[in-house]
C-alpha positions as CSV (number, residue, x, y, z in Angstrom):
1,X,41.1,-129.0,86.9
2,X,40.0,-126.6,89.5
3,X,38.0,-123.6,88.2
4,X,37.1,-120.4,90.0
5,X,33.7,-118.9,90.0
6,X,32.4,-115.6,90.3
7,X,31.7,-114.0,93.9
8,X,27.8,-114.5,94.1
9,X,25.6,-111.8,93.0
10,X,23.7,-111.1,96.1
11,X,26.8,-111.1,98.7
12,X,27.9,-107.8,95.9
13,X,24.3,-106.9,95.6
14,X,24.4,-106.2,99.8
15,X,28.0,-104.1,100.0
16,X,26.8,-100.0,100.1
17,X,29.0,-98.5,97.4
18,X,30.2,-95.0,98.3
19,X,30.3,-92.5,95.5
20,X,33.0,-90.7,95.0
21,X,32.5,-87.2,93.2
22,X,34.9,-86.7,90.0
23,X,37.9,-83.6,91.1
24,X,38.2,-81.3,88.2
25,X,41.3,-80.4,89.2
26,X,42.2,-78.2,86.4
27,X,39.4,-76.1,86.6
28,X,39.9,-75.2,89.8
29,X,43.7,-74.1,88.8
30,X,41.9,-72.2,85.6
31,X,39.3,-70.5,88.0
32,X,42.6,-69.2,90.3
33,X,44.1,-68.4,87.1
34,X,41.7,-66.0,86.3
35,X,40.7,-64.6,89.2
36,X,44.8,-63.8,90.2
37,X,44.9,-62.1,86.6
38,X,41.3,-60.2,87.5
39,X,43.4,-58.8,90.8
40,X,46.3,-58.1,89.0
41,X,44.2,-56.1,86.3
42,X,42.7,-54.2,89.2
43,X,45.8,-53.2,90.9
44,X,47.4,-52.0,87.8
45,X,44.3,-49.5,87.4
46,X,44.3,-48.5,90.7
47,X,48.3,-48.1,91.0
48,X,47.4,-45.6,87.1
49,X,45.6,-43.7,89.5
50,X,42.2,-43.4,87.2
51,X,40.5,-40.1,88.0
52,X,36.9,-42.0,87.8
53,X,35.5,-38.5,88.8
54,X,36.6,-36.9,85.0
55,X,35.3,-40.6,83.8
56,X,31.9,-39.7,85.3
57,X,31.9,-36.1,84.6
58,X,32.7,-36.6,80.3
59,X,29.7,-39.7,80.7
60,X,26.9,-37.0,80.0
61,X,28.9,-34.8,78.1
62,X,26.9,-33.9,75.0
63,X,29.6,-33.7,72.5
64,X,30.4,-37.1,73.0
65,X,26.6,-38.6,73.4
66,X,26.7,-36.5,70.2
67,X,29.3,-38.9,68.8
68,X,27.8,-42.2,69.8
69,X,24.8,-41.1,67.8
70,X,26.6,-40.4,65.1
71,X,28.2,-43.7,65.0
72,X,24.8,-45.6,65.6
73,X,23.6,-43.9,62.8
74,X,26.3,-44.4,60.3
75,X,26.0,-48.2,61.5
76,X,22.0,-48.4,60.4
77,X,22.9,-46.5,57.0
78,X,25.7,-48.5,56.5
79,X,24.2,-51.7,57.5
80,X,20.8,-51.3,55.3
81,X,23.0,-50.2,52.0
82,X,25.3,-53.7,53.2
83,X,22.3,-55.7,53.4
84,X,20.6,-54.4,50.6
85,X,23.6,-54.8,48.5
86,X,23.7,-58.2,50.1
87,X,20.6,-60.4,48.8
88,X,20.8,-58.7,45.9
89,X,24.1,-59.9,45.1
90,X,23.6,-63.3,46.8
91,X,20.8,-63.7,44.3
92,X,22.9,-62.7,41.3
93,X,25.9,-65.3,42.3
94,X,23.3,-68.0,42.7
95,X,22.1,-66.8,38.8
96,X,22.8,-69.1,35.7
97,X,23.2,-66.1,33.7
98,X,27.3,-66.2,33.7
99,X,27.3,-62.4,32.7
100,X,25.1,-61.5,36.4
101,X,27.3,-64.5,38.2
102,X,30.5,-62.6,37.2
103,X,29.4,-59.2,37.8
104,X,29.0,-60.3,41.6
105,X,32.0,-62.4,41.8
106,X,33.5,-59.2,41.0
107,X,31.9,-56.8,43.2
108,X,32.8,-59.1,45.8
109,X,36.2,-59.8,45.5
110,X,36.7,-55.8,44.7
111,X,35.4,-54.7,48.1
112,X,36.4,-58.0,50.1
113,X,40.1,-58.0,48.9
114,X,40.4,-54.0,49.8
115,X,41.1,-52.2,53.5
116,X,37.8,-50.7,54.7
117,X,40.3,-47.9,55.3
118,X,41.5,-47.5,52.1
119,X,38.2,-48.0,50.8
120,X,36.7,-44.9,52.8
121,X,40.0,-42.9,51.6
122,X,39.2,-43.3,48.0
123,X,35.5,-42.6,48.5
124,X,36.7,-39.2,50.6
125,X,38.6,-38.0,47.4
126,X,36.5,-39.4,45.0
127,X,36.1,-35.4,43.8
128,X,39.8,-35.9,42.5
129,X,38.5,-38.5,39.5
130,X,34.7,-36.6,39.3
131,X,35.1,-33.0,40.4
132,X,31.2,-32.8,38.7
133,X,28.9,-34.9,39.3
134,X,24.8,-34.0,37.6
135,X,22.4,-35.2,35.4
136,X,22.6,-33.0,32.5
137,X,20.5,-29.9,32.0
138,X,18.9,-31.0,35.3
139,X,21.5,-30.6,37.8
140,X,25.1,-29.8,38.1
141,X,27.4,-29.1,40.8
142,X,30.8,-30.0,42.4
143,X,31.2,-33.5,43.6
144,X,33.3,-32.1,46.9
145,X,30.1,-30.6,47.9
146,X,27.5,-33.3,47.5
147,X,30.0,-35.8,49.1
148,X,29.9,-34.7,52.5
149,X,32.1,-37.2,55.3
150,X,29.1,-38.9,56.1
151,X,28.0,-39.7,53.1
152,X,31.3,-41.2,51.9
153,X,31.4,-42.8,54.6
154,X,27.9,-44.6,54.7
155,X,28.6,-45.3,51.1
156,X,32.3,-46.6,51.8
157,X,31.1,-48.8,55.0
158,X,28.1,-49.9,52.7
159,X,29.4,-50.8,49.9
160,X,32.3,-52.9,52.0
161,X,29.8,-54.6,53.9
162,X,27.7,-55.7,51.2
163,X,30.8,-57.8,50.0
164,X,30.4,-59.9,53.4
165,X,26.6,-60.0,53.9
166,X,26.1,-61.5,50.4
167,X,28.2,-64.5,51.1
168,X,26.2,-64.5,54.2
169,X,22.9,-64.5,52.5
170,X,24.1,-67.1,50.0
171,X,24.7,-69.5,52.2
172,X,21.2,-69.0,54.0
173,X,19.3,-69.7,50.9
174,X,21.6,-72.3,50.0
175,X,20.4,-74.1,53.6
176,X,17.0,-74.2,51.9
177,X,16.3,-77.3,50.9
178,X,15.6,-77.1,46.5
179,X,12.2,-78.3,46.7
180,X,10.7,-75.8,48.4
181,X,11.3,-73.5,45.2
182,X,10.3,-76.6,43.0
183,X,7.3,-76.5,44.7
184,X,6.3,-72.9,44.4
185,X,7.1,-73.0,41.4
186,X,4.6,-76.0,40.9
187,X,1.8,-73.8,42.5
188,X,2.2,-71.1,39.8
189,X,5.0,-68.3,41.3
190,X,7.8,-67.0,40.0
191,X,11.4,-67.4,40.6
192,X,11.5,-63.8,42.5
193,X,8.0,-64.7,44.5
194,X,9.4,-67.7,45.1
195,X,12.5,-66.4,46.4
196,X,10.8,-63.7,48.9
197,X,7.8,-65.5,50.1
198,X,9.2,-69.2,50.6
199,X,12.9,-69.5,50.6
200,X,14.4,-65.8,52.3
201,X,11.9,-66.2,55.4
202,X,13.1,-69.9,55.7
203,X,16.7,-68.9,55.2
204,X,16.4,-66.1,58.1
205,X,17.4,-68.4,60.8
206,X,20.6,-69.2,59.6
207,X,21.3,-65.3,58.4
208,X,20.0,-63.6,61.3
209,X,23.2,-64.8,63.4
210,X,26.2,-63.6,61.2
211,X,24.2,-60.4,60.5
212,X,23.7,-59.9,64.1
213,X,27.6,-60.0,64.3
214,X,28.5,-58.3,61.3
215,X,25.9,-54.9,62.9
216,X,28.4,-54.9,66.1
217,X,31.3,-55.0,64.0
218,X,30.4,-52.4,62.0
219,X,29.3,-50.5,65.3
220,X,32.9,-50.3,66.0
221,X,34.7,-49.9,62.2
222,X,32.2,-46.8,62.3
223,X,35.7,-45.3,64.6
224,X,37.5,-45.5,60.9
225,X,35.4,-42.8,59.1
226,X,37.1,-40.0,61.5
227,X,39.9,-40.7,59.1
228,X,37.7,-38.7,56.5
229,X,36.2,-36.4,59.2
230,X,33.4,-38.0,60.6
231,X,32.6,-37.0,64.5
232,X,32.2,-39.9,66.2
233,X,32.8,-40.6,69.7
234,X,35.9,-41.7,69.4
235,X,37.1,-38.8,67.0
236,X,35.7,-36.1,70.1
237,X,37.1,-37.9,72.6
238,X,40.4,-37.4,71.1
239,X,40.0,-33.7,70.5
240,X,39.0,-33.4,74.0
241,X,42.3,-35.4,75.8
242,X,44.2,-33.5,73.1
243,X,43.8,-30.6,75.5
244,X,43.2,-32.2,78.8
245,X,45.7,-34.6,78.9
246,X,43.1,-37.3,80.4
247,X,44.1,-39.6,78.1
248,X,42.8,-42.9,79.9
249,X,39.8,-41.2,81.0
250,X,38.5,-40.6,78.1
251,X,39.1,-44.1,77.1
252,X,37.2,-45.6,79.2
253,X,34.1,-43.2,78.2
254,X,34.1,-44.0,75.3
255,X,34.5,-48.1,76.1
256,X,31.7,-47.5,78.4
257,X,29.6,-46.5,75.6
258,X,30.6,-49.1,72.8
259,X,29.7,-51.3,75.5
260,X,26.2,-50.1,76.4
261,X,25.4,-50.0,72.8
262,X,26.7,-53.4,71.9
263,X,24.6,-54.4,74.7
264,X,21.3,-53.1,73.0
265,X,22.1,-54.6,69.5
266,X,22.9,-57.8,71.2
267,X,19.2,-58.1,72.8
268,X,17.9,-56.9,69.8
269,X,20.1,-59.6,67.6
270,X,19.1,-62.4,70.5
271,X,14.9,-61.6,70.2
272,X,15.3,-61.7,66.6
273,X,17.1,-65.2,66.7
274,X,14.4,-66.8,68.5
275,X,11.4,-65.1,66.6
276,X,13.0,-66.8,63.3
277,X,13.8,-69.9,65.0
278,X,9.6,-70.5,66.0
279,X,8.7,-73.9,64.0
280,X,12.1,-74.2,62.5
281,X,14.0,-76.3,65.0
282,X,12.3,-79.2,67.4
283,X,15.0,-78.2,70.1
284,X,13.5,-75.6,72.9
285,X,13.8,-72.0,72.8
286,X,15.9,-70.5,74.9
287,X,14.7,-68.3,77.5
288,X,14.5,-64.6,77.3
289,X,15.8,-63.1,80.6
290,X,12.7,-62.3,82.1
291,X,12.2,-66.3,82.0
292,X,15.5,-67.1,83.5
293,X,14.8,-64.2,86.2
294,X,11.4,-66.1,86.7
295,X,12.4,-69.6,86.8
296,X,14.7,-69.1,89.5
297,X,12.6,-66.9,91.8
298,X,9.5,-67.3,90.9
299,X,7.1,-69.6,93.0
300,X,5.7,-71.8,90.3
301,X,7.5,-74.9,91.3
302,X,6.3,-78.9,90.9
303,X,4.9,-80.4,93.6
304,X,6.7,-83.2,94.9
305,X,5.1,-86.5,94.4
């Protein structure tokens, strides 16, 4: 019986392999994909015929700088009513109390299971169920002039977005690991000390990222209030192609300014990510731009061995 053995080790050991790179095909066809739909998007704008000088012009126009203010504005009192709203109703759902559970449940599925439209609408005519609103023999006057737009509209946006963020602080306390509160309460604090100092600082890391999300998007559900007369940019920009007839123009004005904003809150949301995340992770931070800028022109290389 004959049986074959193995070419020898050295006689494969001496043939020079040549490596072949893999060819990723299919994203070569997905990079012509996009770039054909990039020159097709282009063409189409430039066959519109864009006036990018009445884009440039309405830029610096105050009544529209006006109206991103506005709307930046609305987002902060919005957002700190939301995440006000928000722990404190995280910390009520996570109560044993059934009564302080319930309440939250409810204020949650109220405001969560609602239009943010139809929200702001009801808040606008509010004056229709109150038409007084006072504190007896202190003050008294007509609830259609306390509740300006803005106001029902920071309360409206508020009040919606406190539904969302205290699911969103919920489950960062709930990433806390139970022994952390078992053992400030050991060292003599309370349930509420225990709860700020220890568990809401440790929790940060994994709220800071929704939040971060949920402060663009309200950036942008701020264009709702002009429904109750709020004059944002998107509500001026309107009035002004109303009369121009620069419809597209104006458009892009106003995209050009969501963007640059979205921009900001994005660096903001991206520095306060990694502040949080010192200690908490053993992976690296991630560089800030200045450090990505750095490491690939600066001259601090490694020597070569």
């Amino acid at each position: 019986m004959n049986i074959q053995t193995e070419p020898s080790v050295k006689g494969a050991a001496s043939v020079d392999l040549k490596i072949v790179p893999r060819r990723h095909v299919g994203r070569w066809i997905g990079a012509a994909g996009v770039v054909l739909f990039l020159v097709w998007l282009g063409v189409s704008f430039y066959r519109a015929k864009i006036d990018w000088a009445t884009v440039q012009e309405y830029l610096t126009v105050p009544v529209l700088i006006q109206g991103i203010g506005v709307a930046l504005l609305l987002t902060a009192v919005a957002m700190a009513l939301g995440l006000l709203l928000g722990v404190i109703t995280a910390v009520m759902r996570l109560s044993k109390n059934p009564v302080v559970s319930g309440v939250a449940w409810l204020y949650i599925w109220v405001f969560r299971g609602t239009p943010v439209y139809l929200q702001l609408l009801m808040w606008f005519n509010l004056a229709l169920i109150f038409p007084v609103i006072g504190i007896p023999g202190l003050y008294s006057g007509r609830m259609i002039d306390v509740l300006t737009p803005f106001i029902a509209a920071s309360i409206g946006l508020g009040l919606n977005q406190g539904a969302y963020t205290s699911e969103v602080v919920r489950s960062g306390i709930l990433s806390v690991d139970e022994g952390q509160t078992e053992a400030a309460q050991a060292v003599g604090m309370t349930k509420l000390q225990a709860m700020r100092r220890i568990v809401l600082p440790q929790a940060m890391r994994v709220i800071i990222p929704p939040v971060g999300n949920e402060v663009i998007g309200m950036l942008k559900t701020t264009s709702l209030a002009s429904a109750i007369g709020v004059s944002e940019i998107l509500s001026e920009a309107q009035h002004i192609y109303y009369v121009n007839n620069r419809i597209m123009e104006l458009l892009i004005v106003c995209a050009v300014w969501y963007l640059g904003a979205v921009s900001i809150l994005s660096i903001g949301q991206f520095y306060l990510e990694r502040y949080f995340a010192k200690g908490a992770s053993s992976r690296q931070l991630p560089q800030t731009p200045f450090q990505r800028i750095k490491s690939i022109f600066g001259t601090n290389r490694k020597a070569l061995s």
